[in-house]
PDB file of the backbone (N, CA, C, O) and the ligand in Angstrom, with CONECT records:
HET     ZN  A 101       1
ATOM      1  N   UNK A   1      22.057  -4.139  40.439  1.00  0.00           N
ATOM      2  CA  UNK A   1      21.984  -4.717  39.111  1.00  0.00           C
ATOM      3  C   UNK A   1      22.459  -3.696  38.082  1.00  0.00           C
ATOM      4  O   UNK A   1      21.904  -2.598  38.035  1.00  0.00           O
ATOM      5  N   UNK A   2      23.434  -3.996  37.274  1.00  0.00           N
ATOM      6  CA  UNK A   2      23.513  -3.294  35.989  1.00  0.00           C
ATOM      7  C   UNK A   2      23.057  -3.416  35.142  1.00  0.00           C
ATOM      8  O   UNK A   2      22.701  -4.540  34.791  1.00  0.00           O
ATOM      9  N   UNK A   3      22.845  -2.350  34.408  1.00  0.00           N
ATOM     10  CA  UNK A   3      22.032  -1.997  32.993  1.00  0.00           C
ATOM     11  C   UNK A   3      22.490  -2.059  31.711  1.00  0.00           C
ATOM     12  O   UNK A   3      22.936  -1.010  31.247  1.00  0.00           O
ATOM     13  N   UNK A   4      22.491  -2.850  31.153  1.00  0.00           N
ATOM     14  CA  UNK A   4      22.757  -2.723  29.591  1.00  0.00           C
ATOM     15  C   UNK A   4      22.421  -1.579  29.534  1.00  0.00           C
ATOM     16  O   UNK A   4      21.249  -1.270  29.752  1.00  0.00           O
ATOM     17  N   UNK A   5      23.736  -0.303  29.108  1.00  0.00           N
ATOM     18  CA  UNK A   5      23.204   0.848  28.022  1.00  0.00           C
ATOM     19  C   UNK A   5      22.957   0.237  26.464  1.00  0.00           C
ATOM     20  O   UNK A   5      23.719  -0.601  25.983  1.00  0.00           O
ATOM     21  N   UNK A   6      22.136   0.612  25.962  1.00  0.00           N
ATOM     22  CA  UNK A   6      21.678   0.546  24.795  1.00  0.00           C
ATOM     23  C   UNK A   6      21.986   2.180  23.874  1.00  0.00           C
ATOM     24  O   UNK A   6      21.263   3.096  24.264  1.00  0.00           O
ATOM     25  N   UNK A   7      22.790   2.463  22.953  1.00  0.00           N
ATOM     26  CA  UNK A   7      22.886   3.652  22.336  1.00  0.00           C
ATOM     27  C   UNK A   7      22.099   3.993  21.346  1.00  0.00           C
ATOM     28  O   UNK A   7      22.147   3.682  20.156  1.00  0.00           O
ATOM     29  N   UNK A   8      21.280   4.738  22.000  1.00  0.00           N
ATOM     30  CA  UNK A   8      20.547   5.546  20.773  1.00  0.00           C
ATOM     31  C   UNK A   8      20.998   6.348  19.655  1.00  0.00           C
ATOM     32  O   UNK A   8      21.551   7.445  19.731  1.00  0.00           O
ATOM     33  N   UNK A   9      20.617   5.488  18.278  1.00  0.00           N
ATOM     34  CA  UNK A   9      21.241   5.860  17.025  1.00  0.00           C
ATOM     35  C   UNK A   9      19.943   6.699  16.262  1.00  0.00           C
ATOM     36  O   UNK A   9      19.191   6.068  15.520  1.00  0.00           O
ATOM     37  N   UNK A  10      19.762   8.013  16.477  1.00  0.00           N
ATOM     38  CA  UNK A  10      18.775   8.928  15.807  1.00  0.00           C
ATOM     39  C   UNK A  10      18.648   8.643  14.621  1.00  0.00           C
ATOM     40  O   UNK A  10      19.610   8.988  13.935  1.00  0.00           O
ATOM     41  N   UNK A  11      17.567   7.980  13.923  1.00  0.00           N
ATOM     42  CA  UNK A  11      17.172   8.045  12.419  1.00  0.00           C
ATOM     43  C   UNK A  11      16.170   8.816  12.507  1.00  0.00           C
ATOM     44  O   UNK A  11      15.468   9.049  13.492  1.00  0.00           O
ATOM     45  N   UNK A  12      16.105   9.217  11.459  1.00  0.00           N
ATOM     46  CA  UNK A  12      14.897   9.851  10.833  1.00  0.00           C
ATOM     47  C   UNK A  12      13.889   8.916   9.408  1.00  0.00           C
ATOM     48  O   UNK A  12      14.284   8.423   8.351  1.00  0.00           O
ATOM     49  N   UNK A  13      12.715   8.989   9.933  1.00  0.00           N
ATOM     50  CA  UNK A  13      11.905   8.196   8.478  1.00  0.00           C
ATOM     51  C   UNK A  13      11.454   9.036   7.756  1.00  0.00           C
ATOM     52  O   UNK A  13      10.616   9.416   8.575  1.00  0.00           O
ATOM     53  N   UNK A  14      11.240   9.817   6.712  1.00  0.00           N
ATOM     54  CA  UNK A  14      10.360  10.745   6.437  1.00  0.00           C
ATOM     55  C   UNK A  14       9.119  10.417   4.830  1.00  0.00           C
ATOM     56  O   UNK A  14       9.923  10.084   3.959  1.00  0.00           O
ATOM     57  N   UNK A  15       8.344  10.398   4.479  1.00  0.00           N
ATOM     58  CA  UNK A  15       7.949  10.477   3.363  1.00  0.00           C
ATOM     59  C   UNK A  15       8.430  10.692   2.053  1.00  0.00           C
ATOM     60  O   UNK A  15       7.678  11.603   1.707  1.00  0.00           O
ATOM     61  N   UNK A  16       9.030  10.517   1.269  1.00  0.00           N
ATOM     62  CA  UNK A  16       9.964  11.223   0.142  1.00  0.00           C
ATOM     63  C   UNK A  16       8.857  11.826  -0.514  1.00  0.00           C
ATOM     64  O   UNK A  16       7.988  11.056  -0.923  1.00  0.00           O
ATOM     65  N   UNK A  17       8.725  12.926  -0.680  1.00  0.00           N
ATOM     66  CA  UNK A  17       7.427  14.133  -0.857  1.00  0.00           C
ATOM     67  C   UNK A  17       7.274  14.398  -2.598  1.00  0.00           C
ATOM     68  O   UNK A  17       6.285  14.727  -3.252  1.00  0.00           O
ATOM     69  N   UNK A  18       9.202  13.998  -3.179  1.00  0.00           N
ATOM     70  CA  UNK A  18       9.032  14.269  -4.530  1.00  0.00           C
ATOM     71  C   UNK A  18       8.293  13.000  -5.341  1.00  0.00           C
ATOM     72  O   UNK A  18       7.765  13.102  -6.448  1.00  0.00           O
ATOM     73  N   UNK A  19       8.388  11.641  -4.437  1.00  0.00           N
ATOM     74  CA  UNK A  19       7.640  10.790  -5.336  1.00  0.00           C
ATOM     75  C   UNK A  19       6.192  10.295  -4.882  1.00  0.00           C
ATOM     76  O   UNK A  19       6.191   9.498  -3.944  1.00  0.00           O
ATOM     77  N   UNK A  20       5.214  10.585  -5.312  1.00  0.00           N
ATOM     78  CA  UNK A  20       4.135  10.191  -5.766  1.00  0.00           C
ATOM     79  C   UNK A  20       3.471   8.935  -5.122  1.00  0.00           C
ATOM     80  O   UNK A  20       3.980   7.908  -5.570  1.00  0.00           O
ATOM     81  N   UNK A  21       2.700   8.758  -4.405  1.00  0.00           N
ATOM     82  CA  UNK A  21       2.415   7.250  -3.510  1.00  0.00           C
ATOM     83  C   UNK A  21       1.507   6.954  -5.083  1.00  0.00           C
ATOM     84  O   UNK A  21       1.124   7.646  -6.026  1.00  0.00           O
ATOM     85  N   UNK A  22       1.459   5.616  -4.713  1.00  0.00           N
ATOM     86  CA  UNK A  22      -0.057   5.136  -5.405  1.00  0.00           C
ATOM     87  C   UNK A  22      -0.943   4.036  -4.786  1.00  0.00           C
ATOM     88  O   UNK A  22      -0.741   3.367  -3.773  1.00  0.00           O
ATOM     89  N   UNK A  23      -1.785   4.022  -5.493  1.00  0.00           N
ATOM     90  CA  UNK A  23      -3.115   3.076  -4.733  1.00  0.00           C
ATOM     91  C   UNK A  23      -3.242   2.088  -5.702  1.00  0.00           C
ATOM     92  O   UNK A  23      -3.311   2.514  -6.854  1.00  0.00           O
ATOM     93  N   UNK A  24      -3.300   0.686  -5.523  1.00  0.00           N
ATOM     94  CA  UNK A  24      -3.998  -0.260  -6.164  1.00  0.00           C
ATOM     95  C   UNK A  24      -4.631  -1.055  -5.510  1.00  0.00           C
ATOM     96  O   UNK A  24      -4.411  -1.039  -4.299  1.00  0.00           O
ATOM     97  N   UNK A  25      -5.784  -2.178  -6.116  1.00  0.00           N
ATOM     98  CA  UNK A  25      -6.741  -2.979  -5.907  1.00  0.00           C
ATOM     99  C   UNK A  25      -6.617  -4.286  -6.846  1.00  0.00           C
ATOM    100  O   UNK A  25      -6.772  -4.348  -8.065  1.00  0.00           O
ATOM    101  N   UNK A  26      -6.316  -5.245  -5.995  1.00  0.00           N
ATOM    102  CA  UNK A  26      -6.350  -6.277  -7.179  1.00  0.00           C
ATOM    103  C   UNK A  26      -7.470  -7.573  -6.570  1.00  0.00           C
ATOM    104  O   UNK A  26      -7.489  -8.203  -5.513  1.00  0.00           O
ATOM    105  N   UNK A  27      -8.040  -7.587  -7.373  1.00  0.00           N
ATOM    106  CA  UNK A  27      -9.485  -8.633  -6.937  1.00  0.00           C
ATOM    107  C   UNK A  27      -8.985 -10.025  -6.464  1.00  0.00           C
ATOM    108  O   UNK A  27      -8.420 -10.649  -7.363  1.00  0.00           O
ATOM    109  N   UNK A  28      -9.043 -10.533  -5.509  1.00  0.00           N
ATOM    110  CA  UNK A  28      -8.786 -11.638  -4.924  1.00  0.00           C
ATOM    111  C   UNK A  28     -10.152 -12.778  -4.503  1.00  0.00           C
ATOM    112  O   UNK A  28      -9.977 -13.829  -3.887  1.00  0.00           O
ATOM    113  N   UNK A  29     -11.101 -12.422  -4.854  1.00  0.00           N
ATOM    114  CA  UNK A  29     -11.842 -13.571  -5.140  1.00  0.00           C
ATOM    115  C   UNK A  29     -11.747 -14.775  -5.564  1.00  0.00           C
ATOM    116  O   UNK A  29     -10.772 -14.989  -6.285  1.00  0.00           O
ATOM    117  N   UNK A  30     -12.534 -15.753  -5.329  1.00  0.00           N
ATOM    118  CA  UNK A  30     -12.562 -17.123  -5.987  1.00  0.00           C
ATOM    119  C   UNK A  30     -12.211 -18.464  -4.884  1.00  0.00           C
ATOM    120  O   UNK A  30     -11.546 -18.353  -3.854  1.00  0.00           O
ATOM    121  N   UNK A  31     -12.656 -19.353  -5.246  1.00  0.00           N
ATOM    122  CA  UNK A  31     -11.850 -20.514  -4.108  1.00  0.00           C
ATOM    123  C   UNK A  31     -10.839 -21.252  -4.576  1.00  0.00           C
ATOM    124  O   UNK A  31      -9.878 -21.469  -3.839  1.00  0.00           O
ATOM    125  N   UNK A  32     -10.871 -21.651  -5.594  1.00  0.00           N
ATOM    126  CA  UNK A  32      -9.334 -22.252  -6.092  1.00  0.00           C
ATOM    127  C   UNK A  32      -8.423 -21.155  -6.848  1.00  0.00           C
ATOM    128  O   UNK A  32      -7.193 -21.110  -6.812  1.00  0.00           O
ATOM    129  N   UNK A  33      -9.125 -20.444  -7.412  1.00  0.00           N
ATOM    130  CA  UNK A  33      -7.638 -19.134  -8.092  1.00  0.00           C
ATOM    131  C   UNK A  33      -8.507 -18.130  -7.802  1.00  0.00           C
ATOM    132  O   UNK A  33      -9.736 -18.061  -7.806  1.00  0.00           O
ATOM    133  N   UNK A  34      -7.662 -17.390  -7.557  1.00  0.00           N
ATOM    134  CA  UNK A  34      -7.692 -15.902  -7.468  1.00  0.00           C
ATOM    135  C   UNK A  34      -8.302 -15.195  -8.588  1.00  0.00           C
ATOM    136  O   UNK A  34      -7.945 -15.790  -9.605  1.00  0.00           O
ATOM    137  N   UNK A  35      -9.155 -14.075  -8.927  1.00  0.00           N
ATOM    138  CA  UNK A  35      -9.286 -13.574 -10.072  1.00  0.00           C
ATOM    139  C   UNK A  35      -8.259 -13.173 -10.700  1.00  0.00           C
ATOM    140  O   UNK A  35      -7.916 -13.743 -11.736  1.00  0.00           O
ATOM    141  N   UNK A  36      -7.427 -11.892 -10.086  1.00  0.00           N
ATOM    142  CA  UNK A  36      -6.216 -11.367 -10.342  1.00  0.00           C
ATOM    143  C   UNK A  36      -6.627 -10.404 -11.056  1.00  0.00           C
ATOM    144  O   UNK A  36      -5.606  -9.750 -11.273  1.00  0.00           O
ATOM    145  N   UNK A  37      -7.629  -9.816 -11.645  1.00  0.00           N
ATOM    146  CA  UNK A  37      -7.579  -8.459 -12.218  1.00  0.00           C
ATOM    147  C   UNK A  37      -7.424  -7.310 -11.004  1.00  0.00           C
ATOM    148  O   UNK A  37      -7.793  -7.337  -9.830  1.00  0.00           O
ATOM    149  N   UNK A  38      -6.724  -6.296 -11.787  1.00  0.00           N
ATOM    150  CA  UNK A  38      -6.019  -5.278 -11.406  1.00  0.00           C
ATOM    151  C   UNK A  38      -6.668  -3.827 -11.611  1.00  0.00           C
ATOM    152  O   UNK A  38      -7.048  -3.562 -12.751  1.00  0.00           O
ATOM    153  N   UNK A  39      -6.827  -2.862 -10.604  1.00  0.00           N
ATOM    154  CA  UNK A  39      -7.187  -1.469 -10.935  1.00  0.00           C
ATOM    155  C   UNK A  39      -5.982  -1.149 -11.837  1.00  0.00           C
ATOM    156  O   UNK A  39      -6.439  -0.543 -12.806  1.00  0.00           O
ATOM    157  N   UNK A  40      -4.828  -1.263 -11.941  1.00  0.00           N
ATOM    158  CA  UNK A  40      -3.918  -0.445 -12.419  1.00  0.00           C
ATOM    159  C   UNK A  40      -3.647   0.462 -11.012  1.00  0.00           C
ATOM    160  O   UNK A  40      -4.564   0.808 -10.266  1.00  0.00           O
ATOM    161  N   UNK A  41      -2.146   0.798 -10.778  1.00  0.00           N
ATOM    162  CA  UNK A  41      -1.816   2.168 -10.303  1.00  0.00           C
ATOM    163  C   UNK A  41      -2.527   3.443 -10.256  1.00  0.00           C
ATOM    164  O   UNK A  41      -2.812   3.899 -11.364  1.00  0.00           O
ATOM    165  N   UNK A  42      -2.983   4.324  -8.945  1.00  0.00           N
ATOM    166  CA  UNK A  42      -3.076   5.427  -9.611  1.00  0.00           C
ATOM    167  C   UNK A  42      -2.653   6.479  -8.008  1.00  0.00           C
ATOM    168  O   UNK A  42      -2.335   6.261  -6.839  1.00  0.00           O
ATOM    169  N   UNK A  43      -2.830   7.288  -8.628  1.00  0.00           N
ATOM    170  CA  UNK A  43      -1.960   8.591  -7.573  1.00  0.00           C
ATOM    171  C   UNK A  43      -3.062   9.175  -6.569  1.00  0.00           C
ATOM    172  O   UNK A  43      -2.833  10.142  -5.843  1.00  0.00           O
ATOM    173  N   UNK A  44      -4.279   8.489  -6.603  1.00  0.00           N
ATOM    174  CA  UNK A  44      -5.389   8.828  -5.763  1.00  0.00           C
ATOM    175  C   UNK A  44      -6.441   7.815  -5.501  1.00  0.00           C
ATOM    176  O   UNK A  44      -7.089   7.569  -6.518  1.00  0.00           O
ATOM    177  N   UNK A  45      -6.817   7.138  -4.429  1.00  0.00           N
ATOM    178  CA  UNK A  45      -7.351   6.414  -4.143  1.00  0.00           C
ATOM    179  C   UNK A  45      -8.830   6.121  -4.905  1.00  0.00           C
ATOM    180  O   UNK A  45      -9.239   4.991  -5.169  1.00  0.00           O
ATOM    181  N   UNK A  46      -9.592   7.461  -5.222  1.00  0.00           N
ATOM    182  CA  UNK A  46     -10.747   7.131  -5.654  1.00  0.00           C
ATOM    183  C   UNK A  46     -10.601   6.478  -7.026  1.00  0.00           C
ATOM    184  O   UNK A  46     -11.219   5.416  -6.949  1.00  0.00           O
ATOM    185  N   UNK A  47     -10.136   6.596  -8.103  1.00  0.00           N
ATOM    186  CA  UNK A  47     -10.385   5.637  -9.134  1.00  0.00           C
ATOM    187  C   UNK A  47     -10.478   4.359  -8.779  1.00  0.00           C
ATOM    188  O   UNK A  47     -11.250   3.534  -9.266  1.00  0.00           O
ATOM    189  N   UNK A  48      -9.531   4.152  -7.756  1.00  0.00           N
ATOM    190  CA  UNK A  48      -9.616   2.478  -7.672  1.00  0.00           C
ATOM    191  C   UNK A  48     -10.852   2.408  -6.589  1.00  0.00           C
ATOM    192  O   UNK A  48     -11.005   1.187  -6.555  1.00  0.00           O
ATOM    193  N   UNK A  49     -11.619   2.828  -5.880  1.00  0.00           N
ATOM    194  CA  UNK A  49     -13.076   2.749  -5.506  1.00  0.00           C
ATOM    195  C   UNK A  49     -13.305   2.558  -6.708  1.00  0.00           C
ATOM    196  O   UNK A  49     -13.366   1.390  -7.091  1.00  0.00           O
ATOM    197  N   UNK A  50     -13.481   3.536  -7.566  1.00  0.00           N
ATOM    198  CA  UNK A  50     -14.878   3.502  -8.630  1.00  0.00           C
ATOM    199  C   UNK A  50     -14.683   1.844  -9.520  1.00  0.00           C
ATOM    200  O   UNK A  50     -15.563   1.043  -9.836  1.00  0.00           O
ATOM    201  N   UNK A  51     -13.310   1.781  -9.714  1.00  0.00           N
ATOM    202  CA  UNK A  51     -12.849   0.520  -9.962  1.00  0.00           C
ATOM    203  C   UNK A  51     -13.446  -0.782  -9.562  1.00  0.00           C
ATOM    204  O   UNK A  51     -14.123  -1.545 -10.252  1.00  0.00           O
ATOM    205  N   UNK A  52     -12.954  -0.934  -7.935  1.00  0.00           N
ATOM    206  CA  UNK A  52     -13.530  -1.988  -7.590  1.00  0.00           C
ATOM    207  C   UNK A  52     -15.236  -2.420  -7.334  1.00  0.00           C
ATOM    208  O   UNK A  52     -15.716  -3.539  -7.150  1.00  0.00           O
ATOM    209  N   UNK A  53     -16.051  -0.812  -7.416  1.00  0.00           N
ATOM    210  CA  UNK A  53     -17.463  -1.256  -7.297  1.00  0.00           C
ATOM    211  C   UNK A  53     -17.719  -1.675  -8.760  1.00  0.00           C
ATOM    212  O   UNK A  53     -18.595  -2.532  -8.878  1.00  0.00           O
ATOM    213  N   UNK A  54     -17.058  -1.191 -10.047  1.00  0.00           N
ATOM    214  CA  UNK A  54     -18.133  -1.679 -11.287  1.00  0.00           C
ATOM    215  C   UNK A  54     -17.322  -3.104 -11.244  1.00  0.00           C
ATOM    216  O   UNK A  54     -17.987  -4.035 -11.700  1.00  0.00           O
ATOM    217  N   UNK A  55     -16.105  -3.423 -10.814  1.00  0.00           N
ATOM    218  CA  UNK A  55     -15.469  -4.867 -10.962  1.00  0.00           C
ATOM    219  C   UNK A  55     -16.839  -5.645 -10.110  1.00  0.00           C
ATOM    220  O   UNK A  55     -17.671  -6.253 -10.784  1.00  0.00           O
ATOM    221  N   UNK A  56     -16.952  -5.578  -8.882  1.00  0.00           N
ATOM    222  CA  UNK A  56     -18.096  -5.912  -8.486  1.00  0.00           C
ATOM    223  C   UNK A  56     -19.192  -6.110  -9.155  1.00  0.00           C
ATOM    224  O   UNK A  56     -19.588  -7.208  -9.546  1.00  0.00           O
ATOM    225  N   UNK A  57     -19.695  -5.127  -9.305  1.00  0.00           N
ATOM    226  CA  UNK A  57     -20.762  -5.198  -9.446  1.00  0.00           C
ATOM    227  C   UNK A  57     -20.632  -5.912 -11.714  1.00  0.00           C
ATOM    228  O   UNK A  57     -21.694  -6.160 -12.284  1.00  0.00           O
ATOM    229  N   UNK A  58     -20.096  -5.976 -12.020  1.00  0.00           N
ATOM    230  CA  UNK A  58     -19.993  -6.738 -13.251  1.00  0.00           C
ATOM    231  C   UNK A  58     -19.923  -8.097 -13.091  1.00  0.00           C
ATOM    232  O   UNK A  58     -20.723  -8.765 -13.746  1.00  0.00           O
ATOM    233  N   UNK A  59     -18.831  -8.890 -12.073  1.00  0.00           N
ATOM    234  CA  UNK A  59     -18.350  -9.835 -11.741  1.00  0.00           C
ATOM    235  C   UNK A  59     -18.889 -10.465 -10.719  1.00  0.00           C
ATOM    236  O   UNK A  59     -18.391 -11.590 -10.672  1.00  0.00           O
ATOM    237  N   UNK A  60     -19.947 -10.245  -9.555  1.00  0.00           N
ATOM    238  CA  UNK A  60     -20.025 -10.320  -8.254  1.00  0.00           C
ATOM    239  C   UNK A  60     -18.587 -10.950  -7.377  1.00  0.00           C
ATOM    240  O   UNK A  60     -18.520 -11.885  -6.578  1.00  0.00           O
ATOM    241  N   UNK A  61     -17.784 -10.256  -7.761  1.00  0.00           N
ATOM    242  CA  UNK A  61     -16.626 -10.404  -7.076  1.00  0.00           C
ATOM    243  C   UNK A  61     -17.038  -9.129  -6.023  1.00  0.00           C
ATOM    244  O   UNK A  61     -17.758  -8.144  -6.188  1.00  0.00           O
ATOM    245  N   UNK A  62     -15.982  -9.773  -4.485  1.00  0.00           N
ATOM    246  CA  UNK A  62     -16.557  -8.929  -3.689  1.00  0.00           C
ATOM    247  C   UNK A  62     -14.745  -8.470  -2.707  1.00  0.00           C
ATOM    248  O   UNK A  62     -14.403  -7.460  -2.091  1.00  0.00           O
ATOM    249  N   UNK A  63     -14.131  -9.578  -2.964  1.00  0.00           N
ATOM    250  CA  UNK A  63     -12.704  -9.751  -2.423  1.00  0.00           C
ATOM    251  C   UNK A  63     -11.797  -8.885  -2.705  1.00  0.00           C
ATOM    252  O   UNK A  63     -11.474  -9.067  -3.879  1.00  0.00           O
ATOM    253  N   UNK A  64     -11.284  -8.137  -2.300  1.00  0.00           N
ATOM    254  CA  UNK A  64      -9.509  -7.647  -2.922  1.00  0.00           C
ATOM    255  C   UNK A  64      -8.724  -6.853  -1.693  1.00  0.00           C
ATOM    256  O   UNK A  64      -8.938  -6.278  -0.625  1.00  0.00           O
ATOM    257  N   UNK A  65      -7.686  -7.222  -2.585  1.00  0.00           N
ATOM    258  CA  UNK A  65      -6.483  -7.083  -2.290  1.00  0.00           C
ATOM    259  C   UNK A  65      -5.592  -5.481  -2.136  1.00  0.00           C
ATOM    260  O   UNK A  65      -4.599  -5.254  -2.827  1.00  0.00           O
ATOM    261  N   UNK A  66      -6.111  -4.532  -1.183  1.00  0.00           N
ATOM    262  CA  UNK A  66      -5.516  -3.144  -1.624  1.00  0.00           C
ATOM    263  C   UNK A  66      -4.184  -2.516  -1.155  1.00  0.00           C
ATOM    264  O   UNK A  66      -3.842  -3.058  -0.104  1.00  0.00           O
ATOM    265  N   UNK A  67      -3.456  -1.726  -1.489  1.00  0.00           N
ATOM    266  CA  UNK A  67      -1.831  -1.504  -1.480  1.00  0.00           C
ATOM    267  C   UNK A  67      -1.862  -0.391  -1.485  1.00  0.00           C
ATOM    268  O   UNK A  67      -2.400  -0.044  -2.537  1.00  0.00           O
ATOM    269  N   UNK A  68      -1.488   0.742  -0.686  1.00  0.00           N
ATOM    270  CA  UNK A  68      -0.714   1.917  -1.028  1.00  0.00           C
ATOM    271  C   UNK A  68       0.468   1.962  -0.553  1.00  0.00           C
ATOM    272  O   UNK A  68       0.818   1.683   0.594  1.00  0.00           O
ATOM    273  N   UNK A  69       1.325   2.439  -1.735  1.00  0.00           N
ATOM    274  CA  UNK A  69       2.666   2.431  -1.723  1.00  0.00           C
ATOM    275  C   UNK A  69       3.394   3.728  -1.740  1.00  0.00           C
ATOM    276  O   UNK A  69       3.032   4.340  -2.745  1.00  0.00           O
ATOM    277  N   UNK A  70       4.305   4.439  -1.024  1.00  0.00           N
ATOM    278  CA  UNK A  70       5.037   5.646  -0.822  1.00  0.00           C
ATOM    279  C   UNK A  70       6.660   4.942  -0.900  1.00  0.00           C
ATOM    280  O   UNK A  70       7.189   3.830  -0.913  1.00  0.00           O
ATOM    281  N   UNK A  71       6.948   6.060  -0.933  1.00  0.00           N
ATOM    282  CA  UNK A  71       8.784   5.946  -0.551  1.00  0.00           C
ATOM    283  C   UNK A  71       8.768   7.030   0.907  1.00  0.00           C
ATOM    284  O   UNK A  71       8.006   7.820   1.463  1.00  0.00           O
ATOM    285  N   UNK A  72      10.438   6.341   1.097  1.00  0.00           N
ATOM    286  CA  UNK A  72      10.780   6.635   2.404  1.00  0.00           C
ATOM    287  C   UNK A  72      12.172   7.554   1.959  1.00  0.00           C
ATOM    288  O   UNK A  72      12.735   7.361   0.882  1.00  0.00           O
ATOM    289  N   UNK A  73      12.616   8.532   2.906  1.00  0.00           N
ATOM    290  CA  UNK A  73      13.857   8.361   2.605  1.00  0.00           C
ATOM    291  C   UNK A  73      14.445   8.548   4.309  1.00  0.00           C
ATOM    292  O   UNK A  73      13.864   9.289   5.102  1.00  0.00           O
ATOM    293  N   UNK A  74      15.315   7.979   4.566  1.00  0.00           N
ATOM    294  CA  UNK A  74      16.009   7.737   5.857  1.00  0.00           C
ATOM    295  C   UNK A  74      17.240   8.717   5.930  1.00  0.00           C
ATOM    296  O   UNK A  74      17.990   9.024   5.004  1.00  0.00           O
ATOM    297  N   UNK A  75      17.282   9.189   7.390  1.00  0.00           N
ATOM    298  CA  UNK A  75      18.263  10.229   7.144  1.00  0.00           C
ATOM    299  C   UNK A  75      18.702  10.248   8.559  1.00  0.00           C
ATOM    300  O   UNK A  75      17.912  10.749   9.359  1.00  0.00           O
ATOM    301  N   UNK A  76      20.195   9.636   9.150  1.00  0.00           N
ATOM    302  CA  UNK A  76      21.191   9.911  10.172  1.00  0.00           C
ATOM    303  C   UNK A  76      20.711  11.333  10.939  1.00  0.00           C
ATOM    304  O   UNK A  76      20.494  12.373  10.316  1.00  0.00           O
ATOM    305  N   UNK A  77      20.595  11.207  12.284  1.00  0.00           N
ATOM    306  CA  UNK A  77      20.556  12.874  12.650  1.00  0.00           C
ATOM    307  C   UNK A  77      22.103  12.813  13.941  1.00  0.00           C
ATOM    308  O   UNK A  77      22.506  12.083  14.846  1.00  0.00           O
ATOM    309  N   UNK A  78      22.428  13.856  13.371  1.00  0.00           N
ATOM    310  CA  UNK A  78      23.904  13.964  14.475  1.00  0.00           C
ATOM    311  C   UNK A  78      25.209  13.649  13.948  1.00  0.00           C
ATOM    312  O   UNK A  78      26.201  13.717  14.673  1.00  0.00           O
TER     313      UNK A  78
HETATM  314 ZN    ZN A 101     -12.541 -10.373  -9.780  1.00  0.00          ZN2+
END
């Protein structure tokens, strides 16, 4: 039986280190709509903790929605 060669094309993924990830939380509670309030962006996860417990605990909202976002940058090797 022969083998499909398949050619291995070396990428690289790496973190892009100069930009900044961030963290958000957006409250997703409710049964027909969503709340939709938002921590806002931030460059470290804990604000948006401290965020979502007083949203909680103000709202008894208990639901959300959390995101951290980075960049990539991709880079050919060879
Ligand atoms: Zn809410």
């Amino acid at each position: 039986m022969r083998r499909r060669t398949l050619r291995f094309v070396p990428f690289r993924i790496e973190q892009d280190r100069t930009a900044e990830p961030t963290y958000e939380a957006v409250c997703v509670s409710g049964d027909d709509k969503e709340c939709g309030q938002s921590s806002d962006e931030w460059i470290t996860p804990h604000p948006v903790e401290v965020w979502m417990r007083e949203h909680s605990r103000d709202t008894g909202h208990t639901r959300f929605r959390r995101a951290f976002v980075d960049y990539a940058d991709v880079s050919r090797q060879g």
